[in-house]
Each structure stands twice: as structure tokens, then as C-alpha cells.
C-alpha positions in Angstrom: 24.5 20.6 -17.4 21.7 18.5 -17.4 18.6 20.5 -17.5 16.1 17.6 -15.9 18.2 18.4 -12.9 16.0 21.8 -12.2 12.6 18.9 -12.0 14.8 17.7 -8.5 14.3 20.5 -5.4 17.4 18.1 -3.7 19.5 18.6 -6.8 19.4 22.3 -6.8 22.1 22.3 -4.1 25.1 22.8 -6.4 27.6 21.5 -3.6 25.8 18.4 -4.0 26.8 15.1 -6.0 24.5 12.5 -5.9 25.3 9.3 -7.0 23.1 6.8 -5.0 20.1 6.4 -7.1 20.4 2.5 -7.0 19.4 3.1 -2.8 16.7 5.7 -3.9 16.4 8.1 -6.5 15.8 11.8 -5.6 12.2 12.8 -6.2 10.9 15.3 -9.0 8.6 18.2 -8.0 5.8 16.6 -9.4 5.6 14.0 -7.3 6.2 15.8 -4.0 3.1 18.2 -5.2 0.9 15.2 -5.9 1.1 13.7 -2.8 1.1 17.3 -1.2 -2.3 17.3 -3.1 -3.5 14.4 -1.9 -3.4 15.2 1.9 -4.4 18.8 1.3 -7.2 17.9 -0.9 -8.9 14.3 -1.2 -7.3 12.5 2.3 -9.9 9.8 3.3 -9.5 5.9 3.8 -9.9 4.3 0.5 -12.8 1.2 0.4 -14.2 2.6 3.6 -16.2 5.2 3.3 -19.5 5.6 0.9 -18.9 9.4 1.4 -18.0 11.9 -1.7 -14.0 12.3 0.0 -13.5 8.6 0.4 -14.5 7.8 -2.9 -12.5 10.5 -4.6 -9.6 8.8 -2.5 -10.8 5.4 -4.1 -10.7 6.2 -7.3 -7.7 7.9 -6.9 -6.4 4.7 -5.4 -7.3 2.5 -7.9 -6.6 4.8 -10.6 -2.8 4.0 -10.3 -3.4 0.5 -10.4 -4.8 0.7 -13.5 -1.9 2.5 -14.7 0.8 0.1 -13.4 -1.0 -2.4 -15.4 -0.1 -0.8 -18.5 3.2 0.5 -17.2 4.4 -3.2 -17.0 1.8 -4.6 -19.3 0.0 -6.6 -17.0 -2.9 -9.0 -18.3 -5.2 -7.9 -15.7 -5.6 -4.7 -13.2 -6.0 -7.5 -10.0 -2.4 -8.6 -10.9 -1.0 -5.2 -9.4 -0.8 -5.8 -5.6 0.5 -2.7 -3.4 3.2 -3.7 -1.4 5.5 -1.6 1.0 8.5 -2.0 -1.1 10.2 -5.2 -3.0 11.0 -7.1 0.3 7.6 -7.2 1.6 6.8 -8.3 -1.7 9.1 -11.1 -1.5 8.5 -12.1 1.8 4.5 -12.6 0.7 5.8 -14.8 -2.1 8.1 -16.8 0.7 5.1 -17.3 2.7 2.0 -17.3 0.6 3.8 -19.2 -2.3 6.7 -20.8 -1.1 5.7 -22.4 2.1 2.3 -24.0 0.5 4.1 -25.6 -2.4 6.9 -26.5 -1.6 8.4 -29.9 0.2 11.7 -32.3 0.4 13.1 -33.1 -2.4 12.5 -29.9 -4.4 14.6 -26.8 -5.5 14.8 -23.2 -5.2 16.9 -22.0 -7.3 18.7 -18.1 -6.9 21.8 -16.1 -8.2 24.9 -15.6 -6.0 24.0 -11.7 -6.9 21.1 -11.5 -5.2 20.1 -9.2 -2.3 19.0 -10.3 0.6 15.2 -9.9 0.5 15.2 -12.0 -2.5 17.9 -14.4 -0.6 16.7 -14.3 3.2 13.0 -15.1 2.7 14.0 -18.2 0.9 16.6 -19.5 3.2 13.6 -19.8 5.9 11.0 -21.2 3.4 13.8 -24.0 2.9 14.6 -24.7 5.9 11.0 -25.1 6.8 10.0 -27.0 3.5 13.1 -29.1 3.6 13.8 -27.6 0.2 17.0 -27.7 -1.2 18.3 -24.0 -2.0 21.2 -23.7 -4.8 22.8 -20.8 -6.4 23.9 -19.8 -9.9 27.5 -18.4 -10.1 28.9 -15.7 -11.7 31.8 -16.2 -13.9 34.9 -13.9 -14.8 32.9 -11.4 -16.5 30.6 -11.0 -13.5 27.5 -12.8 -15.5 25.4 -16.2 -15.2 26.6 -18.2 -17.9 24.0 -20.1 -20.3 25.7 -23.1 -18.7 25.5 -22.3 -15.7 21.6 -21.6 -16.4 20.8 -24.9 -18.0 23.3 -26.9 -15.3 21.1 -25.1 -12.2 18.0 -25.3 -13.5 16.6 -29.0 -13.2 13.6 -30.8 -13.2 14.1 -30.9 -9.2 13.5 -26.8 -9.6 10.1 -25.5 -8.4 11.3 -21.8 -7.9 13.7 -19.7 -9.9 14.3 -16.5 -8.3 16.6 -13.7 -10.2 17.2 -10.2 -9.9 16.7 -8.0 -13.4 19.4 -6.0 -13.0 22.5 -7.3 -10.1 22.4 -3.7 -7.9 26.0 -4.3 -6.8 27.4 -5.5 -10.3 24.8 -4.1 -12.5 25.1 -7.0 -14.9 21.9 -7.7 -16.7 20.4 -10.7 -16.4 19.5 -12.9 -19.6 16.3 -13.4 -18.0 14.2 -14.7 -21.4 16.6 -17.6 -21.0 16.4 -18.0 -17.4 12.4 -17.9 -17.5 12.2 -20.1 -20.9 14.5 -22.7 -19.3 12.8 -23.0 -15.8 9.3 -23.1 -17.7 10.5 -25.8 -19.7 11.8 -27.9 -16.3 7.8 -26.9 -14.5 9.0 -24.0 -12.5 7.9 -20.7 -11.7 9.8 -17.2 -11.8 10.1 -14.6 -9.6 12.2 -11.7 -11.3 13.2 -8.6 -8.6 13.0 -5.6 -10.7 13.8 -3.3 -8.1 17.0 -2.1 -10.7 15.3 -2.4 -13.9 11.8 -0.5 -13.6 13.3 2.5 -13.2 15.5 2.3 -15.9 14.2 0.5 -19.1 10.9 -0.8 -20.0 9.5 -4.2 -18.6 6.8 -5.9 -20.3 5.7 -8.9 -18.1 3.3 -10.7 -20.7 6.3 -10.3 -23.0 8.3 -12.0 -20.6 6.4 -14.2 -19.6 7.3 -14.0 -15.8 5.0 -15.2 -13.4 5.9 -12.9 -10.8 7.7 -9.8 -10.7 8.7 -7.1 -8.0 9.8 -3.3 -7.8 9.7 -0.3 -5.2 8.7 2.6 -5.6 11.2 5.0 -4.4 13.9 3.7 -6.8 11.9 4.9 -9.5 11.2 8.6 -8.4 8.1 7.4 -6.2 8.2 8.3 -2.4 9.5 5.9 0.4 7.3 3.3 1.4 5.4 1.8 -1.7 6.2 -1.3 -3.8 4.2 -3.7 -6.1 4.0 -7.0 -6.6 2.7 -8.5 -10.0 1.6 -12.1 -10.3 -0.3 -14.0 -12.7 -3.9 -14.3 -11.8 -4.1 -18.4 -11.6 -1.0 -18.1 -9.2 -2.2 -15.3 -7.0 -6.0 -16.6 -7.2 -4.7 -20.0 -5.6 -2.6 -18.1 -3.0 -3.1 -17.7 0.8 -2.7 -14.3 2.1 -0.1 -13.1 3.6 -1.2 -10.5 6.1 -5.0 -10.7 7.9 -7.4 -7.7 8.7 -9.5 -4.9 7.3 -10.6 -5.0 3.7 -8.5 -8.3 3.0 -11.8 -10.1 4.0 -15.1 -10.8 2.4 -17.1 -12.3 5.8 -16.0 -12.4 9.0 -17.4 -14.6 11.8 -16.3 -16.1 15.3 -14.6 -18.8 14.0 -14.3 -18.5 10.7 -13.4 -16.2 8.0 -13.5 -16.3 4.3 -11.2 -13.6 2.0 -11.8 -10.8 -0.1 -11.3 -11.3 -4.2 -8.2 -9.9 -6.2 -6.4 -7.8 -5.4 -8.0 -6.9 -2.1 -6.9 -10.3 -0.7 -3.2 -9.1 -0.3 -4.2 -5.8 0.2 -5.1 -5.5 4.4 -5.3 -2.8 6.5 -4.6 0.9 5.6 -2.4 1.3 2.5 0.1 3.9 1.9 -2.7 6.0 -0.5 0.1 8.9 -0.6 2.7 6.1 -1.8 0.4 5.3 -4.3 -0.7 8.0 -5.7 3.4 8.7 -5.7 4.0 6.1 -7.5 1.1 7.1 -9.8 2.7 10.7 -10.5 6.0 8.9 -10.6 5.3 7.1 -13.7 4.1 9.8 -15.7 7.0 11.5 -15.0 9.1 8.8 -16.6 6.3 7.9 -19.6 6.4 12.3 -20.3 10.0 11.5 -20.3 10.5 8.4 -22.1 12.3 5.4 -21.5 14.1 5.7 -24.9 15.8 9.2 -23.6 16.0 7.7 -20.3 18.2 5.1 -21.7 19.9 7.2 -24.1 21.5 9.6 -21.2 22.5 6.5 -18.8 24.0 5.1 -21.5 26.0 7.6 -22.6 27.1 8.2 -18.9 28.0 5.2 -17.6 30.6 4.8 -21.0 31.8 8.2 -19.9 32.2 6.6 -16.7 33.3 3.7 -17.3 35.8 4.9 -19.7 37.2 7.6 -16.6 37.7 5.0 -13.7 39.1 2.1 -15.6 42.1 5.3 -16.2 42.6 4.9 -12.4 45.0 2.4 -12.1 44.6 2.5 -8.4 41.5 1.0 -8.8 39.5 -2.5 -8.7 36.7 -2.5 -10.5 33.6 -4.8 -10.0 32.1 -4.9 -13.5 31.4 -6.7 -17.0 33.4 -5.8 -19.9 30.0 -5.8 -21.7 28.7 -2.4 -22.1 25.4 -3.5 -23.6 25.0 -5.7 -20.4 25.9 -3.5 -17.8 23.3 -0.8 -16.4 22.8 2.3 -13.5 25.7 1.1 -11.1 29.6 0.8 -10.8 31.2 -1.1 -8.0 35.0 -0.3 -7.3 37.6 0.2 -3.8 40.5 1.7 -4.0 42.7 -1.0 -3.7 44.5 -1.2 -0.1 41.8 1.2 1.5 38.2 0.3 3.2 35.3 1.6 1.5 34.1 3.4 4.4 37.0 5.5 4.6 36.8 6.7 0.8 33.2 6.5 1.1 33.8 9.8 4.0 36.1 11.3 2.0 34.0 11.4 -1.1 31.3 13.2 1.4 33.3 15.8 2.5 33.6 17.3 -0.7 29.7 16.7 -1.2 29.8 13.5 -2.8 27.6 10.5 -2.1 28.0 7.1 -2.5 27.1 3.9 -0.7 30.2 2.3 0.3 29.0 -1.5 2.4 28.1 -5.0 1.3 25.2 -3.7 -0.6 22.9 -6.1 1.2 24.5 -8.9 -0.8 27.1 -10.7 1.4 27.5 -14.1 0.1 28.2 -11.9 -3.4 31.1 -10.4 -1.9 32.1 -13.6 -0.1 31.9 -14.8 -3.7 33.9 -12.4 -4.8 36.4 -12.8 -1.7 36.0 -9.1 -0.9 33.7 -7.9 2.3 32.9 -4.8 0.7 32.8 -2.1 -2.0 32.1 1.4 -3.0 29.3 2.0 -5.1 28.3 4.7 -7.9 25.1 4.3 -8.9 23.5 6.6 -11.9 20.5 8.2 -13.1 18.9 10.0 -15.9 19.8 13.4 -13.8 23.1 12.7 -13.4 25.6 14.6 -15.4 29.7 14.1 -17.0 29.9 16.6 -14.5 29.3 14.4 -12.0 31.5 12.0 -13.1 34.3 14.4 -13.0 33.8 15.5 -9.3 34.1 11.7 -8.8 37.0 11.1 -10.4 38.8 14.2 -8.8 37.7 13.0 -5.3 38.9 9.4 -6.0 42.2 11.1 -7.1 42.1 13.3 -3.9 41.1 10.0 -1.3 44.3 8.1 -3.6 46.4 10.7 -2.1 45.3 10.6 1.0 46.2 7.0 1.7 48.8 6.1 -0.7 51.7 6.3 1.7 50.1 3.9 3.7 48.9 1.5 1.1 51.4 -1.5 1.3 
């Protein structure tokens, strides 16, 4: 038994199997109390007010900015924008970034893994820019070759766009050889870290990205909040995204000029529970440590690994490489639809996201429309594993004698 599982009020239901942490992980007491705090004690509109209660919210506000600075080793505290989640934070770099420097003749350049907020936003900015949008593949082992890098990569490419951490495939990404290639050929980076935050440490200096996004609630935050980093000289020359209160720095009939980082990306009324979420959220996993962190995933998703490749009646969607696979395992049951294991599974109090993982041309790629998906966490247990296994074995039987 895994004793972090008592932190988690959901995972105190013992009928309950919860193996969807790649959609959003469950949330620990001590961030449900701190933003129960928050409303009970210090509620007030950050920025607004010159009042004791708005500037307890203020600095309360701002506080966690300065922590996600160091969290991701930021150079700068105005590099942390608040977002709503990873997809807003995309779409701002579509619009604020993408649109204005963009034209014919250039490339954006993404992996076939990618979901769709990092896929989507770009498609439009093309289409618009008359951009030309190309893909690296995947090969065999379900990973971007260091061909396949250098071959996609060009002196045509102005945007690279790559997800840390695939959250259908769970391959990771060699992304100091994605970003040291595309800096070489004059293009930017923008790494999705939505699968990688909450699971090893990212150190954005040491990377060298020059921007990089995550949600919250895939990292034990609540619902709602996301970040965006950027590199000051990038974000400084940027046009916001969104208009309106405290994004501005004068206001007249006709004109308007905009409020300094990070205020400038920053309008209207923020999610100020979110934050200070999120805030709570990573000193839970800095009082935990990403080394143990690491140590329990890894150890689980071998265990895993090495139970469902036993089920013959299995495909499984996954690199042979242990040390580059990470939090999620894709698989069907071959001859039946996802959906119908996925409702089996949840019958006996299992869950799992069965779908296209909001990564279609990935499956189209793949020449499937869909898979199940097991996706892990520190809390998770061998336990858990097992009660997978047996309700794979029990869905197997199920359907066998109608499997052609």
C-alpha cells in the first residue's frame, strides 16, 4: 500500500482505481485547504484594491509567481504568465507570436504526437500566414528519430513546437537535440510540458527553451490554472493576446497603451484560487521530491509494463525503451473498441480514458482510431496494477467469443 495515498480525500474510497492522472491528477488535502483558505480568509481582487484584504490577496498572488520561477528556473519572475491551462497558453503563442512573425515561405514545424492545442492553434496561424506546417514522424519504436530531427528541421523553420512528454505514447522527447538543432537553423521552441512538470524536474535556462507550457491540474493544482513561460526579449516584443482590466497602462478614447510584464498577458480577473493552487501544489511535490517522485513511477510502470506485455491478447502502444518512456501506457484489446473495455474496466471501479486522446492524426498515424489509456502517478500502487490486469482478463472473456 502506498502510504501518500492517505494525502488524496478521492483515494480513500478503496473501491476506487484511478488510473487517469495524464487527464488530471487527484488533488492532495493540502491543496484543497489552501484554496479553502483563500476564500475563507484573504478573497479580494488582486492589483485592485489599496485596501489591507486586497493586498494580502496581492501578495499572495504574486507570491506563487515567484515560486514558479524557481520551480522551473526561470531567469526572471515577469517570465511566469498565468494562463487558464496549457491550451490557452498555446493559443496566445498562435496569436501573439505566431501571427506577427510569421509569413509565406516559412515553417512550423510539430510532432505527429502532438495534442491538439499544440496542433490546432497552428493549423489556423498557417493558414492565415501562408506558413507551411510539417510534422516529424515517429518510427517503429514510437520516437522522433535524430534523422528525422535534423531532416525537419531547416533553415525554412521559424517555429518548432514539441510536446515533453507524448500523453498518448509517453515517449520522451530528446528535446536538448530538438531545441539545439532548431537554434542552430534561427528558430524558436515551444516545448508543452503539460506531461513532464508533474513528473520530473524542468529547468528552462538549462534547456534553453524559449517557451514552455503546463497546467496546473495535471500536477495536483486545481482545475482552471496554467502558465506560460517565455523569455523576456520574446514576450517583451509580443502583442497581447486578450484586452481589458489591468493588462493596460493608459487608456484613452482612441487609443491605449499596455501594461509591463507580466501584467500585459495577464487581463481581467485571474483564477487567484488557481494560483494559489498551484502555489500549494508545488510544495507538495518539492516536500516530496522529484527524486522519490521518480523513483515510485519508475518502479511502477516496469511492474506494469512487465504485467501487460504477459497479455497476449493485447496491442500495446509503447517504446521498448524504459528509460524513455514515462506516466502513461496506451493498449486495446485487440478485436474490441476501447469504449467497451474502457466500461467494463468501470464497473469494477476502474478508470481509464479510453478515446483518441485529443491526438487524431497520431492515431491516423498509427492506423488505429483509438486506444485505452493507463496513465500513472506517484500514488498509484502494484496494487493497482493488479486490479487492471484482472479486469483486462475479465473484459478478454467477455468478448473473446466474439473476437474474429
Amino acid at each position: 500500500m502506498n502510504e501518500l495515498k492517505k494525502d488524496f480525500p478521492v483515494l480513500q474510497n478503496k473501491e476506487l482505481t484511478y488510473l487517469d492522472s495524464g487527464a488530471t491528477a487527484q488533488k492532495p488535502e493540502k491543496v484543497i485547504n489552501a484554496v479553502k483558505e483563500f476564500y475563507e480568509k484573504y478573497n479580494a481582487n488582486p492589483h485592485r484594491g489599496a485596501y489591507t484584504l486586497s493586498v494580502q490577496a496581492t501578495e499572495m498572488y504574486e507570491g506563487v509567481r515567484d515560486k514558479i520561477q524557481k520551480f522551473i528556473n526561470a531567469k526572471r519572475r515577469e517570465e511566469i504568465i498565468f494562463s487558464k491551462n496549457a491550451t490557452e497558453s498555446l493559443n496566445l503563442l498562435a496569436y501573439s507570436y505566431g501571427l506577427e512573425n510569421l509569413k509565406e515561405g516559412d515553417d512550423i514545424v510539430l510532432s505527429i504526437m502532438e495534442h491538439h492545442s499544440n496542433l490546432v492553434p497552428w493549423q489556423k496561424v498557417s493558414k492565415i500566414t501562408k506558413a507551411k506546417l510539417n510534422y516529424m514522424y515517429i518510427d517503429k519504436n514510437f520516437e522522433i528519430s535524430d534523422e528525422e530531427i535534423e531532416k525537419k528541421i531547416t533553415d525554412k523553420t521559424k517555429i518548432v513546437g514539441i510536446t515533453h512528454i507524448s500523453n498518448v505514447l509517453g515517449t520522451v522527447n530528446n528535446l536538448e537535440k530538438i531545441i539545439k538543432i532548431a537554434h542552430q537553423k534561427g528558430a524558436i521552441v515551444i516545448v508543452d510540458a503539460s506531461q513532464s512538470v508533474p513528473h520530473r524536474k524542468v529547468d528552462v535556462q538549462k534547456l534553453d527553451v524559449d517557451f514552455l507550457v503546463f497546467s496546473g491540474h495535471k500536477m495536483l493544482a486545481p482545475l482552471g490554472i496554467g502558465v506560460l513561460y517565455g523569455k523576456k526579449e520574446l514576450l517583451k516584443e509580443m502583442k497581447p493576446f486578450l484586452m481589458g482590466g489591468d493588462m493596460i497602462e493608459y487608456v484613452h478614447e482612441q487609443n491605449t497603451t499596455f501594461a509591463e510584464l507580466p501584467n500585459k498577458f495577464e487581463a481581467g480577473t485571474q483564477n487567484v484560487g488557481g494560483v494559489i493552487g498551484l502555489g500549494a501544489a508545488i510544495d507538495y511535490i518539492e516536500s516530496l521530491g522529484y527524486n522519490k517522485m521518480e523513483k515510485i513511477e519508475k518502479e511502477l510502470l516496469s511492474y506494469a509494463r512487465e504485467k501487460l506485455t504477459k497479455l497476449d491478447f493485447l496491442e500495446l502502444y509503447l517504446t521498448p525503451n524504459e528509460e524513455n518512456h514515462s506516466g502513461v501506457i496506451s493498449f486495446n484489446i485487440k478485436g474490441v473498441h476501447p469504449h467497451d473495455v474502457s466500461s467494463i474496466l468501470d464497473s469494477k471501479g476502474i478508470c481509464i480514458r479510453s478515446g483518441n486522446h485529443c491526438a487524431q492524426p497520431l492515431m491516423r498515424h498509427l492506423g488505429i482510431d483509438s486506444t485505452c489509456r493507463a496513465s500513472f502517478y506517484f500514488y498509484n500502487t502494484k496494487e493497482d496494477v493488479d486490479k487492471l490486469v484482472e479486469g483486462l482478463n475479465s473484459a478478454y472473456e467477455m468478448f473473446k467469443k466474439y473476437i474474429k
